[in-house]
C-alpha positions as CSV (number, residue, x, y, z in Angstrom):
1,X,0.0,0.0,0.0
2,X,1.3,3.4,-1.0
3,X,2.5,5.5,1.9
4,X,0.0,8.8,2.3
5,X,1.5,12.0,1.4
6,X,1.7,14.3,4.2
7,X,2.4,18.0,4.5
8,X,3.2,20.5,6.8
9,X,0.2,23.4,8.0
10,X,1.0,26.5,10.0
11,X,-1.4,26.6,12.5
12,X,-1.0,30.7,12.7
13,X,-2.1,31.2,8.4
14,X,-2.7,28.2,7.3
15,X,0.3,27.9,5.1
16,X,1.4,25.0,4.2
17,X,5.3,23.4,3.1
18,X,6.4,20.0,1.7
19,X,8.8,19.3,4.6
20,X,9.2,21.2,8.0
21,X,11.2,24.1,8.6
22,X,11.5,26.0,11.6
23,X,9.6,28.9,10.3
24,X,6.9,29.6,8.3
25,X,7.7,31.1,4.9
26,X,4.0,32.7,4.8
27,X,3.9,34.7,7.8
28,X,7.2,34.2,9.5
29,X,6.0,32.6,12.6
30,X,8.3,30.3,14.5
31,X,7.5,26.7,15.5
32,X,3.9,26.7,14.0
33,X,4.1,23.6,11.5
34,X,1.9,20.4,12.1
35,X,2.4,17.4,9.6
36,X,-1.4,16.7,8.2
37,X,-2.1,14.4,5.2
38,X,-2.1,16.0,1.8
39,X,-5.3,16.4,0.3
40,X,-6.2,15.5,-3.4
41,X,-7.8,18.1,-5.3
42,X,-11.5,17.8,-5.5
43,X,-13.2,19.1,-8.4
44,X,-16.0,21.5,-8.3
45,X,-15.4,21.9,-4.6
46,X,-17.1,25.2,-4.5
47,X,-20.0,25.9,-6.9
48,X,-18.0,28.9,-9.5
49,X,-19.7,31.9,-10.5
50,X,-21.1,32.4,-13.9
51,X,-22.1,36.1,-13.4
52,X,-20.5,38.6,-11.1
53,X,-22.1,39.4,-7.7
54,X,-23.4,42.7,-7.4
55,X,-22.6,45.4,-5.7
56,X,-23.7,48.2,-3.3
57,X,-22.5,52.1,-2.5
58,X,-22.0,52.2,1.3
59,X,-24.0,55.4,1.4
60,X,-26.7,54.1,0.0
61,X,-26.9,50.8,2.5
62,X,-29.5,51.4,5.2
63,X,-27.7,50.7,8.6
64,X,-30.1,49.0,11.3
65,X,-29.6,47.4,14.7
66,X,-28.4,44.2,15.3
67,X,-31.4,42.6,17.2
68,X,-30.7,40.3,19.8
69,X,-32.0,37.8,22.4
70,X,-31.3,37.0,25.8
71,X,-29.7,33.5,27.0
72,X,-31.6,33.8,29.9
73,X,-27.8,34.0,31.8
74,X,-27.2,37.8,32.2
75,X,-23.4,37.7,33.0
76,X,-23.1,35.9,29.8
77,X,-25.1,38.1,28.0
78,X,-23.2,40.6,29.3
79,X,-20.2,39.5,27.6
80,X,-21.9,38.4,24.6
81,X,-22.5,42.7,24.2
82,X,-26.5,42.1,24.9
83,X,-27.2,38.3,23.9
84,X,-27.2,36.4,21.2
85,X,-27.4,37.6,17.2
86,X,-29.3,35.4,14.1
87,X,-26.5,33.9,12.0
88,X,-24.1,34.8,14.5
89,X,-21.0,32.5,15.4
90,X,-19.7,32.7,18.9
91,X,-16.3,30.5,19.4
92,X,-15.9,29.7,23.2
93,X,-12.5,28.4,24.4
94,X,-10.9,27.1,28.0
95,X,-9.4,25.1,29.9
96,X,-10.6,21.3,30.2
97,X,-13.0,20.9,33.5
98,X,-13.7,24.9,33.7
99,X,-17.1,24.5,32.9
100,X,-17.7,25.4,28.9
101,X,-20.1,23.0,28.6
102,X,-22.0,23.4,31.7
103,X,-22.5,26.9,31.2
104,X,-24.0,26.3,27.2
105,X,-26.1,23.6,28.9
106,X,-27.6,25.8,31.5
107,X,-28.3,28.7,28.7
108,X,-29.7,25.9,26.3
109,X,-32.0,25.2,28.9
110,X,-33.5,28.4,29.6
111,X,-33.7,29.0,25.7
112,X,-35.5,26.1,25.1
113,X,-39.0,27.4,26.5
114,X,-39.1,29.9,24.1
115,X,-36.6,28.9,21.2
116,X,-36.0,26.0,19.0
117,X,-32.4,25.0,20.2
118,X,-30.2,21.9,19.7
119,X,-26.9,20.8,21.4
120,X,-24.1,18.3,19.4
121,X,-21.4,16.7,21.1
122,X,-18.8,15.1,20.1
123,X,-17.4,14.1,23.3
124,X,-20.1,12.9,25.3
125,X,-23.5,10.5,24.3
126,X,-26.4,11.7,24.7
127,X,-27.1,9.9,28.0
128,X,-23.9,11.6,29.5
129,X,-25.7,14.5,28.6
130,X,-28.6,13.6,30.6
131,X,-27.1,13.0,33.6
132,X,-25.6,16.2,33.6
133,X,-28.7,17.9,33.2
134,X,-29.7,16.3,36.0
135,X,-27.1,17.0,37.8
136,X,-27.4,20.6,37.6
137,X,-31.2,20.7,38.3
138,X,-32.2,21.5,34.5
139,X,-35.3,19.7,35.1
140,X,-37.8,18.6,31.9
141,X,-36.4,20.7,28.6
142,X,-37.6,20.7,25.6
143,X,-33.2,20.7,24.3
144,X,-32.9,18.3,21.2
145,X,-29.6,16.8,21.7
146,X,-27.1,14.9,19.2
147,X,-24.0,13.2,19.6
148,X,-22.6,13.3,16.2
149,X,-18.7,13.8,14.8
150,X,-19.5,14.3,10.7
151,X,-20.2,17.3,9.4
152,X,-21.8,16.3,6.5
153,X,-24.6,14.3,9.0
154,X,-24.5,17.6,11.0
155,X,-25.7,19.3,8.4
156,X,-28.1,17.5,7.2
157,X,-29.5,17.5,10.6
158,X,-30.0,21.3,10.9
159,X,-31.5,21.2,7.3
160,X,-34.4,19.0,8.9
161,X,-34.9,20.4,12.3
162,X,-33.8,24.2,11.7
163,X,-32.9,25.1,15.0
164,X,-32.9,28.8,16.3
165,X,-29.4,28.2,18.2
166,X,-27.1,24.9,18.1
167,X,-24.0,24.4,20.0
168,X,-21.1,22.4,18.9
169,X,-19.1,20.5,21.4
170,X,-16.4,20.3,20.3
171,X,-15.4,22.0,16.9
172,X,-11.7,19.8,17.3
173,X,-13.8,16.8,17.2
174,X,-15.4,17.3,14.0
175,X,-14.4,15.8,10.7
176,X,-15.7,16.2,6.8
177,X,-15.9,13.3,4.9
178,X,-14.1,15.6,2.1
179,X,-10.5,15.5,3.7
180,X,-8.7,12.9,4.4
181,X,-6.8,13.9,7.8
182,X,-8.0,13.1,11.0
183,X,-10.4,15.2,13.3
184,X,-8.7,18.1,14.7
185,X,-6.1,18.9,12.3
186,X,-5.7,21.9,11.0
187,X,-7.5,21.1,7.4
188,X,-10.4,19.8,9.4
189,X,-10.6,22.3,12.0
190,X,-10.5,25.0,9.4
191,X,-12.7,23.3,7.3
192,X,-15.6,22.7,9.3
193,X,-15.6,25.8,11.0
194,X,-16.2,27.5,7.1
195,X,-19.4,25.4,6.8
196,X,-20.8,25.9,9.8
197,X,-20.0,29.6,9.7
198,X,-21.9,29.6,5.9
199,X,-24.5,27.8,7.0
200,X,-25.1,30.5,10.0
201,X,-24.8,33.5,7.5
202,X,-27.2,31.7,5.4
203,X,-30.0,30.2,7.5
204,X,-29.9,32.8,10.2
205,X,-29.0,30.0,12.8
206,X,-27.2,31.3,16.1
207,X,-24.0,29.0,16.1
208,X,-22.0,28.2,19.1
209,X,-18.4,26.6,18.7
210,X,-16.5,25.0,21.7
211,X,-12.9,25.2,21.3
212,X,-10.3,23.4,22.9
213,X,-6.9,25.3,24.1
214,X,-2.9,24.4,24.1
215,X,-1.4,24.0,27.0
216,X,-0.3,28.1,26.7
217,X,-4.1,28.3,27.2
218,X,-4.8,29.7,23.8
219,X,-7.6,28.2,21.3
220,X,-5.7,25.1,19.8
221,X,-6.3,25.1,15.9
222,X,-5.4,27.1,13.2
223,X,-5.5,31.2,14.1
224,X,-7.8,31.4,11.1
225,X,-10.4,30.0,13.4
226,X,-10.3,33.1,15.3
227,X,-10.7,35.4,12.0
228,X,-13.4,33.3,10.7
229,X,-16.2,33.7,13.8
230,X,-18.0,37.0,15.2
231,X,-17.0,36.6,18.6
232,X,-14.1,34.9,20.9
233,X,-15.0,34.1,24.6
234,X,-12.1,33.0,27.0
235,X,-13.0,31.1,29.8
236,X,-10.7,32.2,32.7
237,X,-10.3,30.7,36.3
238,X,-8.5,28.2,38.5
239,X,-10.2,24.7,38.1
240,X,-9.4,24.7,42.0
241,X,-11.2,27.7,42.5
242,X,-14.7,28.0,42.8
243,X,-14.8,31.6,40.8
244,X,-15.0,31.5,36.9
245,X,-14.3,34.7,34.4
246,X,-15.1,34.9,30.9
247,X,-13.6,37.8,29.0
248,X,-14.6,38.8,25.2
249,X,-11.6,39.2,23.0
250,X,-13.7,39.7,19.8
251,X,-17.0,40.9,19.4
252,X,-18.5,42.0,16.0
253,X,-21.6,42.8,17.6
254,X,-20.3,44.6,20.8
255,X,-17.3,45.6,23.2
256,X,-14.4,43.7,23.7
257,X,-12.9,42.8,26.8
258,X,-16.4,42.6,28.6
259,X,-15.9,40.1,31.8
260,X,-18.6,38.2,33.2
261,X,-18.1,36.5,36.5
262,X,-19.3,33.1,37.8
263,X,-19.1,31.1,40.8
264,X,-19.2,27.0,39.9
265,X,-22.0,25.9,42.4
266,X,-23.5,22.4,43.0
267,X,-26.6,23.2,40.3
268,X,-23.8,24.6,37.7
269,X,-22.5,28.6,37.0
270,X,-24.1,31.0,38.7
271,X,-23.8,35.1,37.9
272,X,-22.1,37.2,40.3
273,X,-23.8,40.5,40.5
274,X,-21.3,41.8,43.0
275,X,-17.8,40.8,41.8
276,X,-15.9,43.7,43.3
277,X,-16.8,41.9,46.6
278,X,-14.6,38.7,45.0
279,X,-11.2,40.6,44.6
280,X,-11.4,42.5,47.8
281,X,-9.8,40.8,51.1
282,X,-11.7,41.0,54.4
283,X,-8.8,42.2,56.1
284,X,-11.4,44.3,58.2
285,X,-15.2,44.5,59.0
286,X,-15.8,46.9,56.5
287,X,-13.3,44.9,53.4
288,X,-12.2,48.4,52.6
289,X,-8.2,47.3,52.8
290,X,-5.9,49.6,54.4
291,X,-5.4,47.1,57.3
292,X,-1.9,46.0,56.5
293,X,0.7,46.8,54.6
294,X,1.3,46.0,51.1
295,X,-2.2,46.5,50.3
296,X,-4.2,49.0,47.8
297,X,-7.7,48.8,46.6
298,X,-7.7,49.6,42.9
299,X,-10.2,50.5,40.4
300,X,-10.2,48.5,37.0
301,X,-11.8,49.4,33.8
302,X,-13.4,45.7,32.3
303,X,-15.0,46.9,29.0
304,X,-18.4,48.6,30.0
305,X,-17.9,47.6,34.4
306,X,-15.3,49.0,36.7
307,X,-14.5,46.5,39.2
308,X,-12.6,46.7,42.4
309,X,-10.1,44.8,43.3
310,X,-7.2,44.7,45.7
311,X,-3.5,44.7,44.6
312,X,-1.3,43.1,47.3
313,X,2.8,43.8,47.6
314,X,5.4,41.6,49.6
315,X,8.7,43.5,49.7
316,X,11.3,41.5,51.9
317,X,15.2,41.4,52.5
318,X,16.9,39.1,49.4
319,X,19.1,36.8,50.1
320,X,20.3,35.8,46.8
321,X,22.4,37.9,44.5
322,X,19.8,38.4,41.8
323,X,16.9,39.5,43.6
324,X,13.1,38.0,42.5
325,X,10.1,40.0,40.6
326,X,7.4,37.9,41.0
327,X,3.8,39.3,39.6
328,X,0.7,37.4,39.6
329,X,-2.2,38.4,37.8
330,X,-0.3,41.6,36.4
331,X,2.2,42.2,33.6
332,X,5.8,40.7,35.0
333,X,7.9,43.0,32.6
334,X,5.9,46.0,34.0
335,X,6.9,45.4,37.5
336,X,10.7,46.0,36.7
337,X,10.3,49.8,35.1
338,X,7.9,50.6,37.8
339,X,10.5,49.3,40.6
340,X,13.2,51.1,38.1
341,X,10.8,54.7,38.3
342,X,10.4,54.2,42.4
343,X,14.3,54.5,42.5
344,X,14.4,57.1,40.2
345,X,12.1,59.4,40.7
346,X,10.8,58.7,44.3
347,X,14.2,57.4,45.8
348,X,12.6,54.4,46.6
349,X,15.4,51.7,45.7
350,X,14.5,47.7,45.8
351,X,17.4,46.9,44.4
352,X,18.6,44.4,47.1
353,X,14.5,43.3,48.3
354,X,12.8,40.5,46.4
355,X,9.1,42.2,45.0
356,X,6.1,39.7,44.8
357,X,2.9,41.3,44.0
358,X,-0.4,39.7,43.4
359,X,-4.1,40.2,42.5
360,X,-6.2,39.2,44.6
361,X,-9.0,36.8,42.8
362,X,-7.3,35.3,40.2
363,X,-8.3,38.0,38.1
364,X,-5.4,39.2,35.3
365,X,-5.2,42.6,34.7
366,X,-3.6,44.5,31.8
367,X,-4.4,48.3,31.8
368,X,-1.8,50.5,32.8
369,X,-3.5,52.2,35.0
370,X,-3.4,49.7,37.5
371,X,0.6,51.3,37.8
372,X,0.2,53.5,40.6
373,X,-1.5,51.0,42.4
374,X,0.8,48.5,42.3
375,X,3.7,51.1,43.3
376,X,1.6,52.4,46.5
377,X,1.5,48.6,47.7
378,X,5.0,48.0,46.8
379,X,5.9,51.4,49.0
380,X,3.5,50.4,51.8
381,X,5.2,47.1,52.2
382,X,8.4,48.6,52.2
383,X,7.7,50.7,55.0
384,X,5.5,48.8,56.7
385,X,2.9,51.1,57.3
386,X,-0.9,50.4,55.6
387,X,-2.3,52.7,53.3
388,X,-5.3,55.3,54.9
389,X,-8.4,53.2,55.1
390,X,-11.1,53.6,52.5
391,X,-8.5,54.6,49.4
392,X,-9.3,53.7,46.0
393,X,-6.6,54.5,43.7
394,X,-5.4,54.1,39.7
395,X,-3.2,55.6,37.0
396,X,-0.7,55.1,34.8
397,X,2.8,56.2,36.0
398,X,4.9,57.6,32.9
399,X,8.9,56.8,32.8
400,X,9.5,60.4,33.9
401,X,7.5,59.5,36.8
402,X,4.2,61.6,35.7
403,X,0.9,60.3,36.7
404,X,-1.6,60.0,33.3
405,X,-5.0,59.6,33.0
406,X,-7.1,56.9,32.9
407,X,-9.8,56.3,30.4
408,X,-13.5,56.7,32.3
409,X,-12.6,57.8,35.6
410,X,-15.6,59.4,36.4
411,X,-17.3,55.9,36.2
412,X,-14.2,54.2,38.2
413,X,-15.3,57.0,40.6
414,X,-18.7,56.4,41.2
415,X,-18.1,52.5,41.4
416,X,-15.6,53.3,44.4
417,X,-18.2,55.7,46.1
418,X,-21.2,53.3,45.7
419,X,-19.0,50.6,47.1
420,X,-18.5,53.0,50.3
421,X,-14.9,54.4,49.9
422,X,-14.2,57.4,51.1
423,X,-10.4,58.9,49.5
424,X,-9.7,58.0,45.6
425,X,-5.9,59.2,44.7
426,X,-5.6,59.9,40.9
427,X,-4.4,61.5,38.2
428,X,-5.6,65.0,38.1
429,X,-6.3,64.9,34.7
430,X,-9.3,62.9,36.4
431,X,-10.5,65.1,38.8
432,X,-14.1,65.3,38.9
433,X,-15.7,68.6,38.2
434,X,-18.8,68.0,40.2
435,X,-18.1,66.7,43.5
436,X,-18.7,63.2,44.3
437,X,-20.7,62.6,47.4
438,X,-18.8,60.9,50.2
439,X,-15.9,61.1,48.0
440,X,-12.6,62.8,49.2
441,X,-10.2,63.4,45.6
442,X,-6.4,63.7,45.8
443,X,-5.7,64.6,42.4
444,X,-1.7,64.1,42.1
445,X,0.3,64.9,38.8
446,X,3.7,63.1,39.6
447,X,4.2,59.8,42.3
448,X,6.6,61.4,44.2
449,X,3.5,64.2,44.7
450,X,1.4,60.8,45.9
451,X,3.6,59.3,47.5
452,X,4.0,62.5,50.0
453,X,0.4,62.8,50.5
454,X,-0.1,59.2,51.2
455,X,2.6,59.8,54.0
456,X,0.8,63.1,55.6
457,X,-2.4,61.3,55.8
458,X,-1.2,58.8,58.5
């Protein structure tokens, strides 16, 4: 028997080269070449046009709002921008036990009073499915279920039953009868998601892909996958932990980097509709930090929703030449300019302490405004003297040690004074002009300035 001829697939394009090289010669990414069997050409693959398509003048198009409906979950409608669209494609990825397919089962539940829906697995038979629902309290649905791998039977199945909204668990598991290589490769991965994706633009069906992730914790599969669906939903979290993010990273119909929080319970995800209360330690009755040192309640900016959430610092003595940065839920590099700025420009110097900071929660946070924050807790732990109870702070600290603005502050504001805080230091670029009630506003311009008024409160 003739040995199949194989190729090599970057899982970044898509290119493709007879033997493997270290790079790809398409789009110069390193290390991104999988072997996959070489496909024969097929003719008449795709249906050619005999007349050309027509076309439209933008200003001419009639521009209307997307309508949408509810999933019955409202923290993951939150991060869906509003719900569900028709003929949408929503591409959900995680890591293995986090609860992906709990959550769709829950809002595949509540649809299904109102909504024709249908769930296919690849991974699980339908009496696994069952039992889950019954696990998690679902009770009597009227959710079709399928366990099925081809797409070809997949889509013959939404043909006949025309479901409002069908999830697909998992789109790695799929395979087309059309290409040779094995389910989850990167011919098959990208090829399946292209139907299903045509099949939701033309039949209006809401489409729901599960994706499975490396162990880098990004969606395994070809990056075309990402280009090819409306919206990418990261499921975030420790699996030891009962608390459960999910953050947008593409939305075509809404805001990116939305968060919804969860809490894994006994009857599945619930919504938490506090989740500033999750990042914030009860070091005292009130939870408003400022207890200890090394502690400093900052605002974040999660798409649409400020949260709070407490940065903690751990400065101690080294005892090894090269002293540690360790940062935990914040940008590692980061950590050594703002250690390099203290010195600098506040006379701060680290050089011979080890720095471990940390946000609290498990939640990761990448704005730079979460600078002066993390620099307030790194100087309170230093000192060892706590921060004035009730502060709120954020801003991003420039090189020359200047404090900018952060984007929405009067929002970050209002979230603090809701919350019960009583002093926010910022940037005073975003002073209020009205005055915030039961708000007391340090406005600062430099962190030497902050730092100074920090150490007159006490």
């Amino acid at each position: 028997m003739a040995k199949q001829k194989t190729i090599y697939s970057c899982t970044e394009c898509g290119g493709t080269s007879p033997k493997w090289q270290g790079q790809c010669l398409q789009c110069n990414a390193w290390n991104t070449l999988v072997e996959a069997v070489a496909e024969a050409p097929t003719a008449h693959r795709y249906q050619s046009l005999t007349q050309a398509a027509p076309v439209q003048v933008l200003a001419e198009i009639e521009a209307q709002d997307v309508a949408r409906f509810p999933t019955g979950i409202e923290e993951f409608d939150r991060v869906l921008g509003g719900g569900l669209v028709a003929g949408g494609v929503v591409l959900i990825g995680g890591d293995p036990g986090i609860g992906k397919s709990t959550l769709l089962l829950q809002a595949l539940a509540h649809m299904s009073a109102q909504r024709r829906v249908l769930y296919i697995s690849g991974e699980e038979s339908a009496a696994q499915i069952a039992l889950r629902a019954q696990r998690l309290g679902l009770g009597r649905t009227n959710m079709q279920v399928q366990a099925e791998i081809q797409l070809e039977k997949i889509q013959a199945s939404l043909s006949a039953h025309t479901p409002e909204v069908v999830v697909i668990d998992s789109i790695q598991t799929l395979y087309s009868e059309q290409l040779q290589s094995a389910p989850g490769s990167v011919a098959q991965v990208r090829e399946c998601a292209a139907q299903l994706t045509r099949i939701a633009k033309q039949s209006g069906i809401t489409v729901i892909l599960v994706g499975h992730v490396t162990k880098e914790g990004a969606l395994a599969g070809p990056r075309v996958l990402e280009h090819i669906v409306d919206t990418v939903l990261y499921f975030e979290g420790d699996t030891h932990s009962s608390f459960r993010l999910i953050r947008a990273f593409k939305n075509r119909f809404g805001a990116v980097n939305e968060l919804g929080v969860f809490a894994m319970t006994e009857r599945g995800l619930k919504g938490v509709s506090n989740p500033s209360a999750l990042f914030l330690s009860q070091h005292g009755e009130d939870g408003k930090g400022g207890t200890v040192p090394g502690s400093a309640v900052l605002v974040t900016q999660e798409g649409t929703r400020p949260l709070l959430v407490e940065i903690q610092a751990l400065v101690d003595s080294s005892h090894v030449p090269s002293p540690r940065r360790l940062s935990v839920g914040l940008e590692q590099t980061r950590l050594a300019m703002l250690l390099a700025v203290l010195h600098r420009h506040a006379g701060v110097a680290c050089f011979d302490q080890d720095v471990f900071i940390n946000a609290v929660g498990g939640v990761k946070i990448t704005e730079p405004a979460a600078d002066l924050a993390v620099m307030l807790a790194i100087v309170s732990s230093f000192r060892n003297k706590p921060l004035p109870r009730g502060l709120i702070v954020f801003g991003e600290v420039g090189l020359a040690g200047e404090i900018r603005p952060a984007p929405r502050g009067q929002e970050r504001l209002k979230e603090a004074a809701k919350l019960g805080f009583s002093i926010a230091l910022i940037p005073k670029a975003n002073a209020p002009k009205q005055k915030i009630e039961g708000l007391e506003i340090w406005p600062v311009d430099r962190i030497d300035a902050a730092l100074e008024r920090v150490r007159n409160a006490h």
